[in-house]
Phi, psi and omega in degrees: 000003193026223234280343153338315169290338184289294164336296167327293148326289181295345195256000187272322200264341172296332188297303161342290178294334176256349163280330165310304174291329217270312179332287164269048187014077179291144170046076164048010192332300193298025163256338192247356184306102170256212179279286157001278174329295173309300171346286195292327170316297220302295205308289159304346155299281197327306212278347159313291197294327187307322187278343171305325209280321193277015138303284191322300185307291183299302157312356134316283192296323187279154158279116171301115204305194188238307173282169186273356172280310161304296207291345184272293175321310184296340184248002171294287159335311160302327193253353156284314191282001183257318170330283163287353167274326184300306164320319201285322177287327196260001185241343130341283205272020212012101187227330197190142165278149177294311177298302168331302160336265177326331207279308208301311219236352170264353181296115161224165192322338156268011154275081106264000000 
């Protein structure tokens, strides 16, 4: 599958590990899992699978470029734009506050 499989291969053994640990309640999991939590999964998924379709849609629509200057610009793109729907889905669904967002990403180590 080249570099397809690599994505895959991980989200197959991540699926794996966490149904396991949850099966046999590793560290207590089913204790600390509540409703709240589940939401908030669910909420990140939902802003996953969206930013999957528009990664997709657009690597559809665009050509993949030949040079290594293009192929750097397509995935600047592509993963920016996968970037702003996943954020965009998740401040949708106030799963994160917009203001959080800002609080989060405007913070850097020397405003400490």
């Amino acid at each position: 599958l080249g570099a397809k499989g690599i994505p895959l291969g991980l989200l197959a053994s991540l699926i794996v590990s966490c149904g396991v640990g949850f099966s046999r309640n590793v560290a207590n999991l089913r204790s600390i899992v509540d409703r709240p939590l589940e939401v908030f999964v669910v909420k990140n998924l939902l802003g996953a699978l969206f930013a999957a379709l528009a990664v997709g849609g657009l690597s559809f629509w665009l050509k993949q470029p030949s040079t290594g200057v293009g192929n750097f610009a397509y995935l600047s793109v592509l993963c920016g734009a996968g970037s702003l729907v996943f954020f965009a889905t998740l401040a949708a669904s106030r799963a994160v506050t917009i203001s959080h967002l800002k609080e989060v990403f405007g913070q850097s180590e020397n405003d400490t």
